[in-house]
C-alpha positions as CSV (number, residue, x, y, z in Angstrom):
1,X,-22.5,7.4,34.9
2,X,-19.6,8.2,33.8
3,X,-18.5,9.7,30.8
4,X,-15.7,10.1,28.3
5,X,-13.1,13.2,28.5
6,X,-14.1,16.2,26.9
7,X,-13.3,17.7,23.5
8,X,-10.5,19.7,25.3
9,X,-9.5,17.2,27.3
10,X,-9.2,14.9,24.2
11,X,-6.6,18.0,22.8
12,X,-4.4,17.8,25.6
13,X,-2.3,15.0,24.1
14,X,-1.7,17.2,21.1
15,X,1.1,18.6,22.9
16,X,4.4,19.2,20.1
17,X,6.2,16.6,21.8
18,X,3.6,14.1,21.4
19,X,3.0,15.1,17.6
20,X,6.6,15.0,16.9
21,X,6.7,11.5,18.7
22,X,3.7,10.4,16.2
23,X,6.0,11.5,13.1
24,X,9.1,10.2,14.1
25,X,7.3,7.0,15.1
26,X,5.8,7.1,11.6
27,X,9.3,7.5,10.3
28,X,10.5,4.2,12.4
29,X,7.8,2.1,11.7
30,X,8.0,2.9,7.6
31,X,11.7,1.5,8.0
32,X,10.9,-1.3,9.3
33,X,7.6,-2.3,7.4
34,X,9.3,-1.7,4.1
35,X,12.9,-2.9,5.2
36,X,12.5,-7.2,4.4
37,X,10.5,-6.1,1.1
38,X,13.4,-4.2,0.2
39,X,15.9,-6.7,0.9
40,X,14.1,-9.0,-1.8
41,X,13.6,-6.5,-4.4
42,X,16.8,-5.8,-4.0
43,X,17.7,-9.2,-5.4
44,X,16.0,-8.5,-8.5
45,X,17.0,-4.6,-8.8
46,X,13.7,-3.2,-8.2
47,X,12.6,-0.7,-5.7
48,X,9.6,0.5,-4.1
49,X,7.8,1.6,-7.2
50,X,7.9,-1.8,-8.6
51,X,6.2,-3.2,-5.7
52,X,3.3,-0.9,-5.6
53,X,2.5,-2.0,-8.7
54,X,2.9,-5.6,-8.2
55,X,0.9,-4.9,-5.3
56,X,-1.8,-2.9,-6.7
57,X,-2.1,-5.0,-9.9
58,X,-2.5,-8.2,-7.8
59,X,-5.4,-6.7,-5.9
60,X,-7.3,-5.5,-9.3
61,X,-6.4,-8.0,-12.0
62,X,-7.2,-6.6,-15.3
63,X,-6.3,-2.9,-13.8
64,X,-5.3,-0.2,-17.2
65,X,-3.2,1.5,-16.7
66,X,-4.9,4.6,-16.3
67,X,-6.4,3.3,-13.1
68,X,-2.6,2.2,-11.7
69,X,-1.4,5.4,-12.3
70,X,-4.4,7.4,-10.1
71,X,-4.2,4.6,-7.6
72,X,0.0,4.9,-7.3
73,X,0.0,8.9,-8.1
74,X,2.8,8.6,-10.8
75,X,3.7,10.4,-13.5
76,X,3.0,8.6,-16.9
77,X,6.6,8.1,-17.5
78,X,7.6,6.9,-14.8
79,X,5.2,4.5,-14.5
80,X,5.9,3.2,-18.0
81,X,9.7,2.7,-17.2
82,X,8.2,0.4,-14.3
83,X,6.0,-1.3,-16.3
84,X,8.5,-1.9,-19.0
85,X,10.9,-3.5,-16.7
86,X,8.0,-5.5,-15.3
87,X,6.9,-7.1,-18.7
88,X,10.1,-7.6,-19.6
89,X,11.4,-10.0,-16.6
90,X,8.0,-11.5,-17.1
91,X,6.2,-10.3,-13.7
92,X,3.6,-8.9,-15.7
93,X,1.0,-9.1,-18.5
94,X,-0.7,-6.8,-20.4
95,X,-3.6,-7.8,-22.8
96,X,-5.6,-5.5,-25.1
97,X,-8.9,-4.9,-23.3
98,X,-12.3,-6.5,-24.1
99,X,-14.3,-3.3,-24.5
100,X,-11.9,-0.4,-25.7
101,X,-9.0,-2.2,-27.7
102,X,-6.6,1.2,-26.9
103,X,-6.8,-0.3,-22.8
104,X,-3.7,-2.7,-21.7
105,X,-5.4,-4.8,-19.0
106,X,-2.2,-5.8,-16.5
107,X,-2.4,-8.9,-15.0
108,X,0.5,-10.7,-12.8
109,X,2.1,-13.5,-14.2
110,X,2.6,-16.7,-12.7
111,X,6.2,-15.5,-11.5
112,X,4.6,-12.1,-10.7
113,X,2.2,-13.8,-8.3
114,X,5.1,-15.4,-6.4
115,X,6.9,-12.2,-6.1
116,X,4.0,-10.8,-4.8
117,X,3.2,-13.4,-2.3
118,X,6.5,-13.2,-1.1
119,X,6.4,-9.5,-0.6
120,X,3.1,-9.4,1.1
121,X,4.2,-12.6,3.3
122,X,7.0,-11.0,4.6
123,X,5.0,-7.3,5.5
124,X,1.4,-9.6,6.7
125,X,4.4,-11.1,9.1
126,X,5.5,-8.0,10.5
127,X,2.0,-6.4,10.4
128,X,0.0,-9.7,12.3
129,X,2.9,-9.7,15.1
130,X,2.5,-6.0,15.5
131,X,-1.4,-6.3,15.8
132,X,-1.3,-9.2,18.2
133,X,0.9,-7.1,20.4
134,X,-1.0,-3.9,20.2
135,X,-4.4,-5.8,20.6
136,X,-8.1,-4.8,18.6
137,X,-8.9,-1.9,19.8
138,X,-5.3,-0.4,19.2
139,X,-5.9,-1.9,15.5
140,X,-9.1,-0.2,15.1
141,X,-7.5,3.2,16.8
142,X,-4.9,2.8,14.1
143,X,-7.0,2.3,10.9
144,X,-8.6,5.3,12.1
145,X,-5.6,7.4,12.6
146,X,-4.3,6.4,9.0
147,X,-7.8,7.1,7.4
148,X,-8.1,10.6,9.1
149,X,-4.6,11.1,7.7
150,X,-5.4,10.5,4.3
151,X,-6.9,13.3,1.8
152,X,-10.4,12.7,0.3
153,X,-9.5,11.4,-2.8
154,X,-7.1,8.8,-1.3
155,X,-9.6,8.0,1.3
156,X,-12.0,7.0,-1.5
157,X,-9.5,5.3,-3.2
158,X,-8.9,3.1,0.0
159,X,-12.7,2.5,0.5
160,X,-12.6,1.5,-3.4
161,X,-10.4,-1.3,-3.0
162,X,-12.1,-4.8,-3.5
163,X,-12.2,-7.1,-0.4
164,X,-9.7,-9.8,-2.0
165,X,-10.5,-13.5,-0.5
């Protein structure tokens, strides 16, 4: 029967060239997975920031902002001047919460949802043509490589996040 290579077999692909090759390609593929997102925030003069926390707040509605900021690893300022800008044009909501009247709850707006949808449409689009290409077990392979990348906390974090139907 036969059996899978060895632990230092496995290694031999961790040659420099091949590690540098991962990075760079990590470098590429950023580029272009953020590139049409950029284009449309763009339009409405917001960056990257702004869509992580449109993103994040679609996937926990009625997230404080306590939990954004651990979730996006921002500074409290900064991710005030985000949120300002984000109530402001009407994207976002924040209501007192239910069980400790000090928490702002955000929640995306109507027009906030269809910035989000637009955002995610456009990356889901790029991410379902590269998976059809690449195939399952490549996805799965993936997935892993990104989890193994990620530090504990982040990887709980990851493993946190609600299955959103």
């Amino acid at each position: 029967m036969a059996q899978g290579p060895t632990s230092g077999e496995q290694l031999l692909f961790l040659t420099d060239e091949q590690l540098r090759k991962g990075v760079e390609a990590m470098f590429f593929a950023y580029r272009g997975f953020t590139a049409d997102p950029d284009r449309i925030l763009e339009e409405y003069g917001y960056g990257r920031a702004h869509h992580r926390a449109i993103h994040f707040i679609h996937r926990s509605p009625g997230t404080t902002v306590s939990n954004l900021l651990a979730v996006l690893g921002v500074t409290k300022q900064s991710l005030n001047r985000i949120l300002r800008v984000l109530l402001e044009d009407g994207l976002v909501e924040a209501k007192v919460g239910r069980h400790d009247r000090r928490e702002r709850n955000l929640h995306l707006t109507e027009k906030g949802r269809a910035l989000e949808r637009e955002l995610s449409d456009a990356q889901q689009a790029r991410m379902r043509a590269a998976y059809r290409a690449a195939g399952p077990v490549a996805v799965q392979g993936f997935r892993q490589v990104l989890e193994a990348m990620m530090d504990p906390e982040l990887l709980r974090q990851y493993h946190g996040l609600k299955e959103k139907r």
